[in-house]
C-alpha beads as a LAMMPS data file, in Angstrom:
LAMMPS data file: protein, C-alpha beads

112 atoms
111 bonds

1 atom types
1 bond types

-500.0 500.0 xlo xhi
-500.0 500.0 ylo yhi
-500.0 500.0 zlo zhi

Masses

1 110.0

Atoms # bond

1 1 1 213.374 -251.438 -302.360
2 1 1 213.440 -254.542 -300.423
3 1 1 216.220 -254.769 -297.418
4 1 1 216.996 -250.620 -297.905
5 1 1 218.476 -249.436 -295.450
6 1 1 217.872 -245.079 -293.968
7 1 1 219.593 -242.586 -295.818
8 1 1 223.141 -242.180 -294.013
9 1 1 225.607 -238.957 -294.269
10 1 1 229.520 -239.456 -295.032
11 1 1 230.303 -240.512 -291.300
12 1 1 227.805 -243.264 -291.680
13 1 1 225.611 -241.949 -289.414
14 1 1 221.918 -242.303 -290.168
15 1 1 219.693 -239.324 -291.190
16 1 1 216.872 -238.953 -289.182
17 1 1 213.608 -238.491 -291.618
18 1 1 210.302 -236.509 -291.121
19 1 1 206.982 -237.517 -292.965
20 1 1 205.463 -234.227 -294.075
21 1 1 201.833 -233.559 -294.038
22 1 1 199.639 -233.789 -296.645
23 1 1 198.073 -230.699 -297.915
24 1 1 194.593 -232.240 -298.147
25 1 1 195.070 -233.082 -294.350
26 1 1 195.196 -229.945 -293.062
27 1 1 193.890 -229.338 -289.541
28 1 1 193.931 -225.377 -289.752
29 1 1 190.648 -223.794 -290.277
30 1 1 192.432 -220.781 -292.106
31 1 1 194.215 -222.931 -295.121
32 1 1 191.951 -222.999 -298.009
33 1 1 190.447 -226.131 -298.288
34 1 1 190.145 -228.435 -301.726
35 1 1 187.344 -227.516 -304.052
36 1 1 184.873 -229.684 -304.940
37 1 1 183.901 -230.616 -308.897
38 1 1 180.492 -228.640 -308.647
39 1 1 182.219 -225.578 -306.781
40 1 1 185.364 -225.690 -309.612
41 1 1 182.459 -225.717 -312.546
42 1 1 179.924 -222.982 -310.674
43 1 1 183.075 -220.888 -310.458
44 1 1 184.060 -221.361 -313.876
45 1 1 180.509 -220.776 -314.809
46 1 1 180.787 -217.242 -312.730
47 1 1 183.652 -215.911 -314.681
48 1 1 182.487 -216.819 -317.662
49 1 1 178.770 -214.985 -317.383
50 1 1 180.270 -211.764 -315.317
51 1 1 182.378 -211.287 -318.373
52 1 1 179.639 -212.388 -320.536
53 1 1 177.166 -209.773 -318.745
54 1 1 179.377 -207.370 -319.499
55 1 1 180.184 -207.890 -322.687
56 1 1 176.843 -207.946 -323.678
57 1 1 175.543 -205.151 -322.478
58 1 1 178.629 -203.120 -323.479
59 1 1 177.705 -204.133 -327.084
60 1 1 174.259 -203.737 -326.302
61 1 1 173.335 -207.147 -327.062
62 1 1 171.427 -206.654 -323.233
63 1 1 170.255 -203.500 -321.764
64 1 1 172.586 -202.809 -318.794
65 1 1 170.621 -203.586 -315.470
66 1 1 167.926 -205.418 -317.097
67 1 1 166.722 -208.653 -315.977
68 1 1 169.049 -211.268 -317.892
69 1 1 172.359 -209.126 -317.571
70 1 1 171.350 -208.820 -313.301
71 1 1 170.783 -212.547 -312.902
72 1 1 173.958 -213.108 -314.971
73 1 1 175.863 -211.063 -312.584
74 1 1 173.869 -212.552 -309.565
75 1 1 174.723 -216.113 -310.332
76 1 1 178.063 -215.404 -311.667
77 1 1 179.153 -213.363 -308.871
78 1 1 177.790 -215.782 -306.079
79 1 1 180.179 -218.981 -308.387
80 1 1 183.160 -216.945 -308.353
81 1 1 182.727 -215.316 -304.806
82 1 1 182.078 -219.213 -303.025
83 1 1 185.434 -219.847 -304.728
84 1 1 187.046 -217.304 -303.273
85 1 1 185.678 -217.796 -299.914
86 1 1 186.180 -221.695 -299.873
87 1 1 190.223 -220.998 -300.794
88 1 1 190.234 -218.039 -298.340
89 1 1 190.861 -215.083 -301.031
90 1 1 188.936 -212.360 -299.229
91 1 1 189.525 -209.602 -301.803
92 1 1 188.362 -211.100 -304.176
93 1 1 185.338 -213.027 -302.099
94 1 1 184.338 -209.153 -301.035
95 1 1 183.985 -207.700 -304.567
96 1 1 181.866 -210.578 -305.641
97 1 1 179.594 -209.996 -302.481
98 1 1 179.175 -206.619 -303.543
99 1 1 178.680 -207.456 -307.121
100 1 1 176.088 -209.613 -305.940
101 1 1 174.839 -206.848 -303.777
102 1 1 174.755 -204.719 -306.774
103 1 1 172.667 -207.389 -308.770
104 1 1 170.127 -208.471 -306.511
105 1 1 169.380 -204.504 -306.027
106 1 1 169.154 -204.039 -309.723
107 1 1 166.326 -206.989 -309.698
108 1 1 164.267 -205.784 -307.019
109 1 1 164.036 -202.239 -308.429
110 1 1 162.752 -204.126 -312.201
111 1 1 160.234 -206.454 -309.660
112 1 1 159.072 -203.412 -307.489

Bonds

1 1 1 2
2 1 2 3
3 1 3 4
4 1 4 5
5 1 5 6
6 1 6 7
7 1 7 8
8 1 8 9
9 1 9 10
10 1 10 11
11 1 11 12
12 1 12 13
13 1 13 14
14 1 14 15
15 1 15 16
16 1 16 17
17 1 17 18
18 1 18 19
19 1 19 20
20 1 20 21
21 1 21 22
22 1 22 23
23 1 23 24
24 1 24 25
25 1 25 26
26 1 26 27
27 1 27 28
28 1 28 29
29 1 29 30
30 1 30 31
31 1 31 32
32 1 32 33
33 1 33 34
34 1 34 35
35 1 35 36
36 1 36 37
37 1 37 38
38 1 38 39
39 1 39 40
40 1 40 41
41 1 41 42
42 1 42 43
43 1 43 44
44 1 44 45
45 1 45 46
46 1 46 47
47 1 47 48
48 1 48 49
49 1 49 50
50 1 50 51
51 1 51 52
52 1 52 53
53 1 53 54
54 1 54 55
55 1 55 56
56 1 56 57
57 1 57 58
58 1 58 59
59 1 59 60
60 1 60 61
61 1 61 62
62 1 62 63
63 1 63 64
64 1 64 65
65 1 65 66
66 1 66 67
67 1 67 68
68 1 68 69
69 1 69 70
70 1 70 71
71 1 71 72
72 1 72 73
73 1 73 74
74 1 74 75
75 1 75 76
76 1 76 77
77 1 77 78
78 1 78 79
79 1 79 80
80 1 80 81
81 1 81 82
82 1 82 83
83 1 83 84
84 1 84 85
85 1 85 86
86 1 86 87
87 1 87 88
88 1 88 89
89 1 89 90
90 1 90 91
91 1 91 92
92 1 92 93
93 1 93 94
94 1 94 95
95 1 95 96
96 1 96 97
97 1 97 98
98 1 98 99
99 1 99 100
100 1 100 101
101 1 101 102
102 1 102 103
103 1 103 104
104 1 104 105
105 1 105 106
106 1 106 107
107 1 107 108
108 1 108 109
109 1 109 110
110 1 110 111
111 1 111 112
């Protein structure tokens, strides 16, 4: 509005105001930061073949710890777990490194 004048309490007196930061401008290394369009898709990508993994082998669609179901959980769990380490959720970045873990030992015991 052209000519406004600062907000003012009853006496008259003017209010003093404080710009806020902007989340995206962040200067602390421990705030998650904003996701990127390939991260947001590779994560969605993660949940959905973790869940599919399972759910395939559970109705034995794919033999539990056989090549397609371990790089399903490999790749899914390494989408979901860069997620969760780029917006700081450790818990949940953990059990995806040891799903991963899990996976990658699965597919060198079928190799070797």
């Amino acid at each position: 509005m052209l000519g406004a004048r600062p907000p003012s309490n009853p006496t008259g007196d003017t209010i003093p105001t404080m710009d806020m930061p902007s989340a995206t401008t962040s200067s602390d290394p421990t705030e998650a930061q904003p996701i990127p369009l390939w991260m947001e898709v590779w994560g969605w990508y993660g949940i959905a073949a973790v869940v599919g993994a399972y759910a395939l082998s559970t109705f034995d669609v794919l033999a539990a710890g056989g090549m397609w179901h371990s790089l399903l959980n490999l790749t899914g769990s390494c989408g979901v777990g860069l997620v969760c380490l780029r917006k700081r959720a450790w818990q949940g970045f953990w059990l995806e490194a040891v799903w991963a873990g899990i996976a990658i030992t699965a597919l060198v015991r079928l190799v070797v």
